[in-house]
Structure formats: structure tokens, C-alpha cells
TORKOL-4160 file (C-alpha; in steps of 0.2 Angstrom, whole numbers, padded with zeros to 4 digits, m for minus):
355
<pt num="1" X="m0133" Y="m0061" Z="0036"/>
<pt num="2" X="m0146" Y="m0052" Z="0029"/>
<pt num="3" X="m0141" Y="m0034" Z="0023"/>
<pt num="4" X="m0148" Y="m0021" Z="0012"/>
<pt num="5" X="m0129" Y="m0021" Z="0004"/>
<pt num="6" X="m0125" Y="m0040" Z="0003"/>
<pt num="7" X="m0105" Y="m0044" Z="0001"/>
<pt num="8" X="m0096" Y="m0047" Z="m0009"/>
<pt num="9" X="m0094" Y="m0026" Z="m0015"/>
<pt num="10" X="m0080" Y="m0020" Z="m0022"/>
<pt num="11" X="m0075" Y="m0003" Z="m0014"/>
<pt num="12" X="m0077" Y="0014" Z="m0023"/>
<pt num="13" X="m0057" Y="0016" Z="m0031"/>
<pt num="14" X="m0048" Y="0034" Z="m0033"/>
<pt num="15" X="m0038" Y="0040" Z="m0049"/>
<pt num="16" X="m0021" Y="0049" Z="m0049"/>
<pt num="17" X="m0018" Y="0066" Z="m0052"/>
<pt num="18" X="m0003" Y="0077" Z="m0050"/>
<pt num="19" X="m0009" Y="0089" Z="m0037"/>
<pt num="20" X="m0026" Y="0093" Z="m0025"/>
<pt num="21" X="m0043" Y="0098" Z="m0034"/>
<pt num="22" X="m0051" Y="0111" Z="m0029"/>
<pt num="23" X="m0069" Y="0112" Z="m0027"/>
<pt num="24" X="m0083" Y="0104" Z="m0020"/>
<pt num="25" X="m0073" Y="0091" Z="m0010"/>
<pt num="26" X="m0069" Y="0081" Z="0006"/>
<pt num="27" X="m0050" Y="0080" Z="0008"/>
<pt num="28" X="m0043" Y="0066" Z="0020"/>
<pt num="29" X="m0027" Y="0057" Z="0023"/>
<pt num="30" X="m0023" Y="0042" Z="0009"/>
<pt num="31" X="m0022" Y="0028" Z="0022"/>
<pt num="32" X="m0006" Y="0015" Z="0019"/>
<pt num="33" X="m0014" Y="m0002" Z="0023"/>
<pt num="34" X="m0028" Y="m0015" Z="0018"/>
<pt num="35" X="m0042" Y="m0007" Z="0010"/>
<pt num="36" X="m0058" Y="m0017" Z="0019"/>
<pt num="37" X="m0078" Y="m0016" Z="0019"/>
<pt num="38" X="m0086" Y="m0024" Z="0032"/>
<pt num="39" X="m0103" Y="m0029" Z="0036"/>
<pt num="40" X="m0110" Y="m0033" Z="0052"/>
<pt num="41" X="m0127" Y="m0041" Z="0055"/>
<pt num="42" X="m0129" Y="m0042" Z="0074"/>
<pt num="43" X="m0116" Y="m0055" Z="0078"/>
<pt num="44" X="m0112" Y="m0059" Z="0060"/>
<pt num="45" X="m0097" Y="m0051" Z="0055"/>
<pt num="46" X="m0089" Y="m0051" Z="0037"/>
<pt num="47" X="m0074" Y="m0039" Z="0031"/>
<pt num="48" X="m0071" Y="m0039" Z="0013"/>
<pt num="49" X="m0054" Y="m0036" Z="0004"/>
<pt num="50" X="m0052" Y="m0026" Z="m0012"/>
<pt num="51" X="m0048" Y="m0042" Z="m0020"/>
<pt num="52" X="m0064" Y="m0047" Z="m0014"/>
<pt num="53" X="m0057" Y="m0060" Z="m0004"/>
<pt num="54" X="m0063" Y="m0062" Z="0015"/>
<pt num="55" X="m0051" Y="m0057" Z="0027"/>
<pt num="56" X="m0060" Y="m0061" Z="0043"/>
<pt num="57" X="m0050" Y="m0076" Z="0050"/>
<pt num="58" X="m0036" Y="m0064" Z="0050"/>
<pt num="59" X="m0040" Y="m0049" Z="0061"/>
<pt num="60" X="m0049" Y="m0058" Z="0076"/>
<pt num="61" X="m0046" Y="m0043" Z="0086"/>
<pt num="62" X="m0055" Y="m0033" Z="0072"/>
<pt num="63" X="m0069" Y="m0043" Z="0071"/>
<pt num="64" X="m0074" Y="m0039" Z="0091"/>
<pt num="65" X="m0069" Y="m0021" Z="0088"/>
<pt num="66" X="m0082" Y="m0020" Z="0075"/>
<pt num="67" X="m0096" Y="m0029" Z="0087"/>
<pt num="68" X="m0092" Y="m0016" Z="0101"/>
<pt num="69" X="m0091" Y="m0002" Z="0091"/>
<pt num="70" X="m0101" Y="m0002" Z="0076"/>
<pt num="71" X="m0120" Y="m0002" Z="0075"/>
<pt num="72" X="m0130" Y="m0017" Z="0073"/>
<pt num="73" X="m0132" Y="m0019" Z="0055"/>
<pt num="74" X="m0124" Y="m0010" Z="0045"/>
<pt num="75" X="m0110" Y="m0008" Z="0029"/>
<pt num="76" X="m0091" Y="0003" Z="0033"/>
<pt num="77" X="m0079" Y="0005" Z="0022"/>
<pt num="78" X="m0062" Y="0011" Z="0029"/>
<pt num="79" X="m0044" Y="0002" Z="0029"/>
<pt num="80" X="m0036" Y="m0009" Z="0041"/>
<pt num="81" X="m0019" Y="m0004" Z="0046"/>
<pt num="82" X="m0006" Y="m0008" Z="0060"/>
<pt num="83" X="0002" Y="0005" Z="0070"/>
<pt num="84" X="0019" Y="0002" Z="0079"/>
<pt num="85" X="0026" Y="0018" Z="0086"/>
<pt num="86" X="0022" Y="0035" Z="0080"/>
<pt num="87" X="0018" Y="0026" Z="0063"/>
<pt num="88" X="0009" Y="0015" Z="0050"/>
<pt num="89" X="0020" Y="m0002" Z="0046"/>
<pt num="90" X="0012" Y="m0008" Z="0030"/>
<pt num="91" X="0024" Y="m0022" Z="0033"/>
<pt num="92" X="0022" Y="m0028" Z="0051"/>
<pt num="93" X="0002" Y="m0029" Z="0043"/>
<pt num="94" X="0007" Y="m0041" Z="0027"/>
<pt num="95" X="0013" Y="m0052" Z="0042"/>
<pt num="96" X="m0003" Y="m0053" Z="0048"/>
<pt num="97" X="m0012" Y="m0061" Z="0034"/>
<pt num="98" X="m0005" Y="m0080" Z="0039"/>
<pt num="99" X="m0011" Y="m0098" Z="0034"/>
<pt num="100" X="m0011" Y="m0105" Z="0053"/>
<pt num="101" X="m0024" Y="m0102" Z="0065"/>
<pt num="102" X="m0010" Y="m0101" Z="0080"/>
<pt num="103" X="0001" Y="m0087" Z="0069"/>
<pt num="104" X="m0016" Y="m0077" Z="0067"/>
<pt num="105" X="m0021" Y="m0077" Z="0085"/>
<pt num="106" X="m0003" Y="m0073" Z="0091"/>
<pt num="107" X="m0002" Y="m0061" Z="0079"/>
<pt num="108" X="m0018" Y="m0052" Z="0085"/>
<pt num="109" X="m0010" Y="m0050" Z="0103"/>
<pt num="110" X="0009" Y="m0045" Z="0098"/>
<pt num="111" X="0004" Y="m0032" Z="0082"/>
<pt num="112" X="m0015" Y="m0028" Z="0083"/>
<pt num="113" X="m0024" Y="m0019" Z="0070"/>
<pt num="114" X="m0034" Y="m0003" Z="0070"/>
<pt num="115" X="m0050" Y="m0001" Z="0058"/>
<pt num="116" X="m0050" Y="0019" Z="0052"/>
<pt num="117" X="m0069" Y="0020" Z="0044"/>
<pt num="118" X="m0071" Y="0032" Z="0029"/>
<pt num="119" X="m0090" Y="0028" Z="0021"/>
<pt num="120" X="m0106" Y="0022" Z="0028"/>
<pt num="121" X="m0113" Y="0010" Z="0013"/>
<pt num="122" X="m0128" Y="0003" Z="0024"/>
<pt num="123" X="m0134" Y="0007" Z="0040"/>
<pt num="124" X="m0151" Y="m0002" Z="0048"/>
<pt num="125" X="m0161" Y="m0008" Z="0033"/>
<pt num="126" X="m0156" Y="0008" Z="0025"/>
<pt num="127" X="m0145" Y="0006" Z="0006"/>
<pt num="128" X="m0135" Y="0023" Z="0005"/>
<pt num="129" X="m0123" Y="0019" Z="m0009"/>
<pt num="130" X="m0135" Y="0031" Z="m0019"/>
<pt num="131" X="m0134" Y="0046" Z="m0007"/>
<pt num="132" X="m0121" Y="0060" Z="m0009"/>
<pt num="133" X="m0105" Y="0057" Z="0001"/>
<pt num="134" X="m0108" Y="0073" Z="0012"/>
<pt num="135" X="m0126" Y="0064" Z="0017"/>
<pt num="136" X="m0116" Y="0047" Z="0020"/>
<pt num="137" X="m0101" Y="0055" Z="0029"/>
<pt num="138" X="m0114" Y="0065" Z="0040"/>
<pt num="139" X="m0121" Y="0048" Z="0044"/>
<pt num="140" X="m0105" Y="0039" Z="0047"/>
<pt num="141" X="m0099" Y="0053" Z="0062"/>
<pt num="142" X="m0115" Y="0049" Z="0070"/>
<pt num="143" X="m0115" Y="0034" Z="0068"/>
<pt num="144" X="m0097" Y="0030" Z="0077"/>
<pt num="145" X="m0099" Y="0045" Z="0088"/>
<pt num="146" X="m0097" Y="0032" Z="0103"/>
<pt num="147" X="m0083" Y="0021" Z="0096"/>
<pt num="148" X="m0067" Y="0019" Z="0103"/>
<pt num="149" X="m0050" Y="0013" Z="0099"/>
<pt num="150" X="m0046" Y="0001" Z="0087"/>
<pt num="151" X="m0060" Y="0008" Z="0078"/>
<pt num="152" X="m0056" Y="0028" Z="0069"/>
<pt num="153" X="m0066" Y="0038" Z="0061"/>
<pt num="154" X="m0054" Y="0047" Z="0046"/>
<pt num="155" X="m0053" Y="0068" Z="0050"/>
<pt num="156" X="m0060" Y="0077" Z="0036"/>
<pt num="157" X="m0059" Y="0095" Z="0029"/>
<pt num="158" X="m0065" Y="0105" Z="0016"/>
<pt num="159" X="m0052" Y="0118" Z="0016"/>
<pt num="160" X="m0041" Y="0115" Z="0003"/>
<pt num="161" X="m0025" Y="0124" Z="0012"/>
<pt num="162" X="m0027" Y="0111" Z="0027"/>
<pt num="163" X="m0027" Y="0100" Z="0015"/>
<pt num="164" X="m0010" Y="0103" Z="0007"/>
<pt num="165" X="m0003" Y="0104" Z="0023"/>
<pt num="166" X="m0008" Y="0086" Z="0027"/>
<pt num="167" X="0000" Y="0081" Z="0012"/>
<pt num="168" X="0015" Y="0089" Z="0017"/>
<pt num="169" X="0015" Y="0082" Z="0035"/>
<pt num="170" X="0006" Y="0066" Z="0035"/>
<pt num="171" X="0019" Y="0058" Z="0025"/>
<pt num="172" X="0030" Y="0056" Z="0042"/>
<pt num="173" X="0016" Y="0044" Z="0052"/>
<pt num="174" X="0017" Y="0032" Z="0037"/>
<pt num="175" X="0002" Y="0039" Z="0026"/>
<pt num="176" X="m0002" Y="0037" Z="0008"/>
<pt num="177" X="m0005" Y="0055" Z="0004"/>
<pt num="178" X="m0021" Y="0065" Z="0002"/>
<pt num="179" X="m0040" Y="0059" Z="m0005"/>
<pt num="180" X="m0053" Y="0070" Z="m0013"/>
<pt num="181" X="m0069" Y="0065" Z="m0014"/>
<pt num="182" X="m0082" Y="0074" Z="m0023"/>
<pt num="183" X="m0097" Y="0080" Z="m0010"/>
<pt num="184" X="m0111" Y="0077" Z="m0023"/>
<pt num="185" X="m0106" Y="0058" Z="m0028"/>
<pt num="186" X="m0114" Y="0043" Z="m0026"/>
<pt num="187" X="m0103" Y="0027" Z="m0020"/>
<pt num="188" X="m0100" Y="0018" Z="m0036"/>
<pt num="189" X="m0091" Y="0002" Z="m0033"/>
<pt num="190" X="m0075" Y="m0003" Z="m0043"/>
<pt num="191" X="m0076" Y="0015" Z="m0050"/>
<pt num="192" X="m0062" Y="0028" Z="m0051"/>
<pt num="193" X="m0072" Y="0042" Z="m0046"/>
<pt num="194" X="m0062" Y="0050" Z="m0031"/>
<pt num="195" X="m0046" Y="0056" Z="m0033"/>
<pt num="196" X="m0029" Y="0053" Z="m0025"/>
<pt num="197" X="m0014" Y="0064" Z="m0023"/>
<pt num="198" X="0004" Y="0056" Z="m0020"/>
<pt num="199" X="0019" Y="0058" Z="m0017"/>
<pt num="200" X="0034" Y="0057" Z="m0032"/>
<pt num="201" X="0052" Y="0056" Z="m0031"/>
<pt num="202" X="0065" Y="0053" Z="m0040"/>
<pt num="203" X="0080" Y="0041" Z="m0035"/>
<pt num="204" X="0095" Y="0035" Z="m0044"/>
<pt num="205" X="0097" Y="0017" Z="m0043"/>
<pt num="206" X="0109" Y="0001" Z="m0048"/>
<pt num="207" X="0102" Y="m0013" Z="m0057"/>
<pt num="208" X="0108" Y="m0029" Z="m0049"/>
<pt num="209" X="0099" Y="m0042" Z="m0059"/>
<pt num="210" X="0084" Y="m0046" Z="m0069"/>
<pt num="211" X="0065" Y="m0058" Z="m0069"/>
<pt num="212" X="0062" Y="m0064" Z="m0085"/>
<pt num="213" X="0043" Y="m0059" Z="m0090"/>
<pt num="214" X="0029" Y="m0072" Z="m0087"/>
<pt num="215" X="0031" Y="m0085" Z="m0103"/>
<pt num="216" X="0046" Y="m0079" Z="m0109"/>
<pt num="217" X="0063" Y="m0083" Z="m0112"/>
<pt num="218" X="0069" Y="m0067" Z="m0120"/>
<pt num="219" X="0061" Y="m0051" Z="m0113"/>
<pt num="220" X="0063" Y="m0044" Z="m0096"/>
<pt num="221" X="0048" Y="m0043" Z="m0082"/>
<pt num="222" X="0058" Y="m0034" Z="m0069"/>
<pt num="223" X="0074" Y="m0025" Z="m0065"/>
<pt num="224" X="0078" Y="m0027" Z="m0046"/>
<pt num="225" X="0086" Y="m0010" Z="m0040"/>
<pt num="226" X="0099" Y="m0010" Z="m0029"/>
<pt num="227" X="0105" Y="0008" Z="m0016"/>
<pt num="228" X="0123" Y="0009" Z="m0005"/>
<pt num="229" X="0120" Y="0009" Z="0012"/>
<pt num="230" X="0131" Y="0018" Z="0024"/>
<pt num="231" X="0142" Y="0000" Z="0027"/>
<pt num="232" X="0144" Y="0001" Z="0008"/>
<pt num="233" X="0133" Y="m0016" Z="0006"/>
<pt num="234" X="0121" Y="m0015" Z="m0010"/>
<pt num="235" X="0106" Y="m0017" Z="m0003"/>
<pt num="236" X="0090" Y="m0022" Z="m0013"/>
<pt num="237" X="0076" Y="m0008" Z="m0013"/>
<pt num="238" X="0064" Y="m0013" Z="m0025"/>
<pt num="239" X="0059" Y="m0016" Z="m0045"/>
<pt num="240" X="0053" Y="m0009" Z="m0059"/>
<pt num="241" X="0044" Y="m0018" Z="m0073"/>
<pt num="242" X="0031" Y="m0007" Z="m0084"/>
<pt num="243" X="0038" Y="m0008" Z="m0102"/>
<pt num="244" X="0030" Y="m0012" Z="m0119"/>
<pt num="245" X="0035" Y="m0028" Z="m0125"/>
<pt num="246" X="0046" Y="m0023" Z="m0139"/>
<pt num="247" X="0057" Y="m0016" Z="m0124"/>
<pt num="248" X="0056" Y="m0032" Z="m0114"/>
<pt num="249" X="0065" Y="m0040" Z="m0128"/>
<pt num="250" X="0076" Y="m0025" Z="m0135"/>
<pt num="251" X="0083" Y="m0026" Z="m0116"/>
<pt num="252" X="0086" Y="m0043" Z="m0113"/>
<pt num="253" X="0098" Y="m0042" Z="m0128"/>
<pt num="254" X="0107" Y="m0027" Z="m0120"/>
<pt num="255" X="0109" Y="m0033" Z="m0102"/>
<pt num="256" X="0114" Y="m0051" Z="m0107"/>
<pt num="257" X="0135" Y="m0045" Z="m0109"/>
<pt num="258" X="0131" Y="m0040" Z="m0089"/>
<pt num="259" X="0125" Y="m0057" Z="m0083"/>
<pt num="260" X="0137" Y="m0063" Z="m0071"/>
<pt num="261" X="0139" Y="m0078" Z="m0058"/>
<pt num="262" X="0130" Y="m0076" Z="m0038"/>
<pt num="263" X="0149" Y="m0080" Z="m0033"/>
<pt num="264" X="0154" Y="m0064" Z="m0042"/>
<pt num="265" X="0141" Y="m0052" Z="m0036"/>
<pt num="266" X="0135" Y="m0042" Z="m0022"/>
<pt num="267" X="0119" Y="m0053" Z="m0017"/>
<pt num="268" X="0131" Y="m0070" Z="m0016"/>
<pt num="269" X="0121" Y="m0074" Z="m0001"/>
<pt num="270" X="0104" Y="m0076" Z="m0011"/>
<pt num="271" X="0111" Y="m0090" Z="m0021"/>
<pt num="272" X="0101" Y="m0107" Z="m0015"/>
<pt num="273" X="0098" Y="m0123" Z="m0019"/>
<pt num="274" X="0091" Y="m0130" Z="m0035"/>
<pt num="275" X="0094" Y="m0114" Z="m0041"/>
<pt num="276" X="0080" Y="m0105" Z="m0033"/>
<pt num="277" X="0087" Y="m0089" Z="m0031"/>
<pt num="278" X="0076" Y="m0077" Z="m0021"/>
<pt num="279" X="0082" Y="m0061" Z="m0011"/>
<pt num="280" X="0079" Y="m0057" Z="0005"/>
<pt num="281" X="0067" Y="m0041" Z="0009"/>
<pt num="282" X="0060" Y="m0049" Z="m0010"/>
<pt num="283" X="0044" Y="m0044" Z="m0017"/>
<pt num="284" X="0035" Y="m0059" Z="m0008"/>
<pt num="285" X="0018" Y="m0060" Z="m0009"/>
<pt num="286" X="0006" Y="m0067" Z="0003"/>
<pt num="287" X="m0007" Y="m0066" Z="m0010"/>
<pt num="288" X="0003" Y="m0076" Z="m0023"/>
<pt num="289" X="0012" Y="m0089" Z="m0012"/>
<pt num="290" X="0024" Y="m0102" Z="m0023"/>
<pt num="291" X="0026" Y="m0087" Z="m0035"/>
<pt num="292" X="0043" Y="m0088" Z="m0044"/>
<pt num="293" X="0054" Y="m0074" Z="m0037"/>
<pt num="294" X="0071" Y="m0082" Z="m0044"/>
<pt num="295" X="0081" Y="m0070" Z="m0055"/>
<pt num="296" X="0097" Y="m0067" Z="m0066"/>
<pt num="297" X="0110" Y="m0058" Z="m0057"/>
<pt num="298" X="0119" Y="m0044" Z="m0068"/>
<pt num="299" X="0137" Y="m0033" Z="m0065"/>
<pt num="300" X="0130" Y="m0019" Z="m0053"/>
<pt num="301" X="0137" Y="m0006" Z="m0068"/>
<pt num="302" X="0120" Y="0003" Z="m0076"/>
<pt num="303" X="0113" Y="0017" Z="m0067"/>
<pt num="304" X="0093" Y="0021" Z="m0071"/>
<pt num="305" X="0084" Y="0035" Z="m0061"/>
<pt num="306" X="0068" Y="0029" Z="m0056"/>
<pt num="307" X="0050" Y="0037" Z="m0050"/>
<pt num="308" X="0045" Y="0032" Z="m0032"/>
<pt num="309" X="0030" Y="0036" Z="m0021"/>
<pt num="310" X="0038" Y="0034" Z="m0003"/>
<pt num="311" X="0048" Y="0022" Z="0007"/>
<pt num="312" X="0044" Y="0006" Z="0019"/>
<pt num="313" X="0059" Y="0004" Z="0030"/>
<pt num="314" X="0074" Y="0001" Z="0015"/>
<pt num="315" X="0062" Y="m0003" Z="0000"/>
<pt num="316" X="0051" Y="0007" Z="m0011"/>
<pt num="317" X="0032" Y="0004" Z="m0003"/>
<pt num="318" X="0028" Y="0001" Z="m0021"/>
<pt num="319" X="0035" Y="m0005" Z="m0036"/>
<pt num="320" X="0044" Y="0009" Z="m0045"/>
<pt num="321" X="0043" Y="0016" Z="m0062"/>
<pt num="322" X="0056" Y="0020" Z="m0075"/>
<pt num="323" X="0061" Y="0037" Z="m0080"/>
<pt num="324" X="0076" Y="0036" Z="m0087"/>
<pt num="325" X="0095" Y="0028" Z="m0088"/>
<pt num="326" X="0108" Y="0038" Z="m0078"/>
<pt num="327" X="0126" Y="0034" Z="m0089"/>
<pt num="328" X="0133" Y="0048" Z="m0082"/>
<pt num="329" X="0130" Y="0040" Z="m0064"/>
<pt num="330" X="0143" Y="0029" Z="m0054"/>
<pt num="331" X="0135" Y="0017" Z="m0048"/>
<pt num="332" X="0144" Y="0019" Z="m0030"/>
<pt num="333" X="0136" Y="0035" Z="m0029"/>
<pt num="334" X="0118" Y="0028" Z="m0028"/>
<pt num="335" X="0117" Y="0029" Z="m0011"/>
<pt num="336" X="0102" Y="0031" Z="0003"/>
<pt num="337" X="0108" Y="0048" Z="0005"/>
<pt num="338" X="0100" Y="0056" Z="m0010"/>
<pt num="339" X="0082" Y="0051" Z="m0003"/>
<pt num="340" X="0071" Y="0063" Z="0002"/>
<pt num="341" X="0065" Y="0061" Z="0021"/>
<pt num="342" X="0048" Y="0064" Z="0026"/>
<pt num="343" X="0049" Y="0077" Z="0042"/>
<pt num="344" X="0041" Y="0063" Z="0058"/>
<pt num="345" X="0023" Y="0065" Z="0063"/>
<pt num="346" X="0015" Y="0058" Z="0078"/>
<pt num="347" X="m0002" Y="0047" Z="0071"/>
<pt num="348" X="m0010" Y="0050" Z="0087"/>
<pt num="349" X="m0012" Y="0067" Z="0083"/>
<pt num="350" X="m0019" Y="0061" Z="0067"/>
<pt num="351" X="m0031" Y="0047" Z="0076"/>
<pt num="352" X="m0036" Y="0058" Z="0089"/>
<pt num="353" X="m0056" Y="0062" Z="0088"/>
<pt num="354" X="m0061" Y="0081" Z="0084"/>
<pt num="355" X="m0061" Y="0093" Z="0098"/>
């Protein structure tokens, strides 16, 4: 493979803020799956990971895509997502990333992915990672102005009311949020130098149990969060684990009157063997197989209200933070029903190419 933009690159990263610049921007959808660059040398095909770790064995189906879609040499970068339904499943995509050759090719055929392309890096023996994102987006459209599905071109706008309603609507086919990038920029790898807009909620959840943190016998990683479901079952949701250290260790002191046994608590059926106590719907990793996901189950009697992004089926999509502890709360009253739902939005209307 011989390219004018070699792999490995890290891809061009966004920061946070509160709500949508305005400006000199292109606005598109915040896409909810795995952020990939690929190069493609005639045959030769290479997708990258934000990790920088190659992910080609496991999106076959992405891989011939990319040879019947994208031009002959050149460098996308753009997100790798599954779509079942009307919606992203970040979920049914983690599956996807599988040690056995067998898994992956079944995999491709039962839950195939789709590549939505949002930058043009390289194209011919061109490097255009110095060029302005209008000049490289301008590029990209004609570039895949003949693709087809599995391979999407992201819609873009410049009007800043459009884009507020896509961040309003989007959130119903599974999307992230909103991405502004600035017109004038050049694409900087492993710089935050495009901004994201997401989604925040608030939700009040039980604590069921804590991780101890990495090293430690006497400060606290996580808290595992725990909401009522509608059969009155305490179903695990998610974690939070952003505190100073001082905290870790102040916690575990205050929690340690709330340790109980798995044969006295709600998640009795995560008790196991040699003590290995994982629950289901855990925060597995297929990154970080073998990582320890064993915890100390507690009383489900503290209440703390939490920041979240969105939800993935019955979880948070991503780990939550804290915001403060909720006393006044019964724990019973944590329920599902005080979640906000996103209103439902086909994503074919989303993947559909401009009129």
C-alpha cells in the first residue's frame, strides 16, 4: 500500500460544549458507532480504529463495500455503524468485533454494517489533510457521488436552525447528537478541534454495589446504578466512577455499613463461582477481555442523581457522571419512568442521498 497518507492516523477528535456554535461551520449528525479511517490502495484495503488498532478482519462485508464504492487510492474517514430497524444498535455492533474467523463471517451476513463517510484525507496521490474542510467536504461528495449502500455519505448543513432541529430529532434513530466543524480548518489528527453537542439528562439512580479502584483495597472505582422496571426487578443500568482520590477513599469508608451478602440482594443471580461476580448486561469490554468486572454488592438504600447522554436498550450508552446524592429519594421510586424518551426517527430518511 503506497499512499500519500500512510496508516496508522489518528482521526481529527471533537470537544464538548453545551450547546451549537454559531459561525462559519458545517453541522452534521454525531454518529453512535466505531469511529474508522480507511485507506484503500486498489485492492489493498486498511480500516483503522481510533485506538489505532486495525479492524479489517472484522467488517468483511465492509471491506468489498469500500472496493465497489470508493475510489482507487484514497483516505475516508467516517464511522462504521450497524443498523437494525429504523435505528443505530451500538450494541448488536460491539458483537461484531469477535476473536473467531467463523463468528466474523456469520456475523457479516446476520448484522451487516454500513460505512457513513464524513472526510476525504487523501485522494489519487493527493494529501488533503492541509486543505480547508469546505475544500475536502466538496471533494468527498464527488468523490462518492456514485456510491451506493453500505457506503453513506453524512448530510451536512450550514444553517444553524436545521441544525438544532437535527439535535432534537436525530436522537430517535439512535444518533450521538450534533458535530460542528469549522469551514476554514485543516485536519489535525488527535486534535480536539471540532466541536460536539450532546445530549444531557439527569436520572435518579440506586446504588447496588461497588468496583474497587485499580490497585486499591480502600477507595472505590465505580458505583453500579441500578433503575425499577415495570416488574419491580432492579435492573443494572450503568456506572459512574469520576472522583478525586480523596473521595475514592472517603467513600469506601461510608458505603462499607451497606455491604451485604449476593444471597441478600437483588442481583443474587450474579453470584458465581470462585467468587467471580459479574452482572449480566455488565460493562464488558471486547477491547479489554479478562478485565475484572467482579464487584461488592451493597443494601440498594442510597439514592444519587446522575448525568447521562442517552440510552442503549436498558443501560446508559455511556458511563454516567455524578451530580449529586438524592437522601430525600426512595429508592423504589427510581424507576424507567422518570427517563426522558427521545420522539422515534426513521434513519433512512437520514441515510437517504440529497434530492
Amino acid at each position: 500500500m503506497q499512499l500519500p497518507v500512510m496508516p496508522p492516523v489518528k482521526p481529527m477528535l471533537a470537544k464538548s460544549v453545551p450547546s451549537i456554535p454559531i459561525g462559519e461551520f458545517s453541522y452534521e449528525p454525531k454518529w453512535d458507532g466505531f469511529r474508522s479511517i480507511i485507506f484503500r490502495d486498489g485492492d489493498e484495503v486498511e480500516i483503522g480504529s481510533r485506538n489505532e488498532r486495525p479492524m479489517t478482519r472484522y467488517f468483511p462485508e465492509v471491506v468489498e463495500a469500500v472496493r465497489a464504492n470508493l475510489p482507487q487510492r484514497c483516505v475516508v474517514d467516517g464511522e462504521i455503524v450497524v443498523v437494525v430497524g429504523d435505528r443505530l444498535e451500538f450494541e448488536v455492533l460491539q458483537q461484531r468485533i469477535h476473536p473467531a474467523a467463523s463468528r466474523v463471517a456469520l456475523l457479516s451476513e446476520q448484522t451487516p454494517a454500513r460505512f457513513i463517510a464524513f472526510d476525504l484525507l487523501a485522494l489519487g496521490d493527493d494529501d488533503l489533510t492541509g486543505r480547508p474542510f469546505e475544500q475536502r467536504r466538496a471533494l468527498l461528495e464527488k468523490a462518492l457521488a456514485g456510491a451506493g449502500e453500505p457506503v453513506h455519505l453524512t448530510p451536512c448543513t450550514r444553517d444553524h436552525a436545521l441544525a438544532g432541529q437535527w439535535f432534537d430529532q436525530f436522537e430517535g434513530a439512535g444518533l450521538d447528537g450534533v458535530v460542528a466543524k469549522p469551514l476554514a480548518g485543516a485536519y489535525q489528527p488527535d486534535k480536539r478541534v471540532m466541536f460536539k453537542i450532546k445530549h444531557q439528562r439527569t436520572a435518579d439512580c440506586v446504588v447496588a454495589g461497588y468496583r474497587l479502584h485499580k490497585g486499591s483495597d480502600d477507595a472505590i472505582g465505580s458505583l453500579l446504578l441500578g433503575l425499577y422496571n415495570d416488574a419491580g426487578e432492579l435492573a443494572s443500568v450503568g456506572v459512574i466512577g469520576a472522583f478525586p482520590l480523596a473521595t475514592r477513599k472517603s467513600l469506601f469508608a461510608e458505603l462499607q455499613p451497606l455491604v451485604t451478602s449476593f444471597d441478600d440482594h437483588p442481583w443474587a443471580w450474579a453470584k458465581q463461582q470462585d467468587g467471580a461476580r459479574t452482572p449480566r448486561n455488565s460493562e464488558y469490554s471486547r477491547w479489554n477481555v479478562g478485565k475484572d468486572l467482579s464487584f461488592v454488592p451493597l443494601r440498594p438504600d442510597l439514592v444519587v442523581e446522575v448525568r447521562y447522554e442517552h440510552m442503549e436498550g436498558v443501560r446508559f450508552r455511556h458511563t454516567a457522571q455524578f451530580n449529586r446524592w438524592r437522601p430525600d429519594r426512595d429508592p423504589r421510586s427510581c424507576t424507567y419512568q422518570q427517563l426522558e424518551e427521545p420522539v422515534g426517527y426513521d434513519l433512512a430518511d437520514i441515510l437517504a442521498p440529497p434530492a
